[in-house]
C-alpha positions, 0 to 999 in steps of 0.5 A: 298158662293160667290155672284156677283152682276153686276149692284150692285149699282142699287135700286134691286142691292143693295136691293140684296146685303144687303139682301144676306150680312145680310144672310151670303154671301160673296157678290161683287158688280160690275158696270159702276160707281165707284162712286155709287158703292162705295156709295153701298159698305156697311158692307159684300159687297164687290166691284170689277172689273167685273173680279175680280167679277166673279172669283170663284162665284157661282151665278152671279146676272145681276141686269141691266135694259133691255136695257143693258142686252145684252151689259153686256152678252155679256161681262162677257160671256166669263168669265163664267166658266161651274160651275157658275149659272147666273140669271137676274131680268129684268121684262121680260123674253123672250128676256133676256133668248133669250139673255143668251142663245146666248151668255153664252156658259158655265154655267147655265143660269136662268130668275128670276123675284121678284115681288117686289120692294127696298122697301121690308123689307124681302122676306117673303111673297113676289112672286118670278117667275123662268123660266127655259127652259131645264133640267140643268136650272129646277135643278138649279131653284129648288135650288134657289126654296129652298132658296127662299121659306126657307126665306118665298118667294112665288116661281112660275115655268113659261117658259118666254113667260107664264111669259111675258103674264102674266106680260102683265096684272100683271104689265102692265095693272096695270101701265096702270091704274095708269098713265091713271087715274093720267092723268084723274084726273090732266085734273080735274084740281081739284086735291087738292080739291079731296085729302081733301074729297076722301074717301077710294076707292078714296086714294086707286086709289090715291095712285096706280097711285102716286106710279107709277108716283114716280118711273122711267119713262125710267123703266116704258116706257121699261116694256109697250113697252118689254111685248109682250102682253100688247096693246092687254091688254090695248086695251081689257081695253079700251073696258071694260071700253067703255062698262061699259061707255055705261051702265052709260051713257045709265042709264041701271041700271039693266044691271049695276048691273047685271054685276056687279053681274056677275064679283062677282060671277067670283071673288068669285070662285078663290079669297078665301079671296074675302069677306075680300077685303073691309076690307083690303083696310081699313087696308091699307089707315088708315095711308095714 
């Protein structure tokens, strides 16, 4: 089975060629710079032209970032053939499935969304979102389905727009959180000082808002302002965070707790593994 993979130079790009070459695929990778492209090529994967990428796939893999989506369909549109399936791994989903629709006339469209980053060993234990709108894209969802989960993938079914609302707290709260409180904490101006005496919940806030600021500020600024739904999940934040200020500020220790309590007995209800979460966090900092 052949694979091509435009924008295969990209960190999830790659990340998807190494992993479908490894698989036993044949893999061609295809791009705007040749030069990273062939610094990409590795033992499997092969690099072409768009073209010549295309040509006889079975699956076209758009591994570009949202921005220069629209300007790749709209190139490779007319080479598609009715057999070929094509997929994007942009974070968002409604307008990149928008964007296929309109443009590819032949073949069949898909939205994907791995939610997970380069640095994943495998895709065993990782979440994978799908989005089918029709039919035709429902029958080749289960098909990607079975692969996903034959290689040990958790895989959802959405549309686009259930994915982008929840995409708007998933990533884009989280990310919010984590560039809100590294902002807080170099205002500090302490930083050094609380590294060499932050206990546990401290290196797991640390370590959230360091993650973040170590990857691209242009991938980060598009996914904020891409998510439909993320101001209204930021400003719900903001009031959270002002009533939970209100009860600290106020000295309402009753209220405190009995809040607190409430958010327990709600976390408790979906979360089976909720009496392990302290633990876990643990496990996950004793290196850090």
């Amino acid at each position: 089975m052949k694979i091509a993979i435009i924008g295969g130079s990209g960190k999830m790009g790659s990340w998807f060629a190494r992993f479908l070459a490894r698989d036993g695929k044949e893999v061609v990778i295809s791009g705007r710079n040749p030069q990273k492209l062939q610094d990409a090529a590795q033992d499997g994967v092969a690099v072409a032209p768009i073209s010549e990428a295309l040509a006889g796939a079975s699956f076209i893999l758009l591994a570009v970032p949202l921005e220069g989506l629209e300007p790749v369909v709209t190139k490779i549109a007319p080479l598609i053939q009715t057999e070929q399936a094509v997929l994007d791994i942009t974070s968002v989903k409604a307008v990149p499935v928008d964007i296929m629709h309109r443009h590819i006339k032949k073949g069949t469209a898909l939205g994907a969304h791995p939610m997970f980053g380069p640095g994943a060993a495998g895709l065993a234990g990782q979440n994978v979102v799908l989005t089918p709108t029709n039919d035709a894209e429902s029958t080749l969802a289960e098909k990607v389905r079975a692969y996903l989960e034959g290689k040990g993938a958790r895989v959802s079914l959405m549309t686009p727009a259930e994915h982008d609302e929840l995409m708007s707290t998933v990533l884009g709260l989280s990310h919010f959180i984590a560039l809100t409180t590294a902002d807080t904490l170099r205002e500090t101006g302490k930083l050094a000082e609380m590294g060499k005496v932050g206990g546990t919940s401290y290196k797991m806030l640390l370590t959230l808002a360091q993650g973040v600021l170590g990857e691209d500020p242009e991938f980060y600024a598009s996914l904020q302002m891409g998510l439909p739904g993320t101001v209204k999940m930021e400003k719900l934040f903001q009031q959270k965070a002002a009533e939970w200020a209100a009860l600290v500020a106020s000295g309402d220790r009753e209220g405190f707790a009995r809040r607190m309590k409430d958010l327990r007995k709600a976390f408790e209800a979906v979360s089976p593994g909720f009496d392990r979460a302290y633990a876990t966090i643990y496990k996950i900092v004793k290196d850090l």
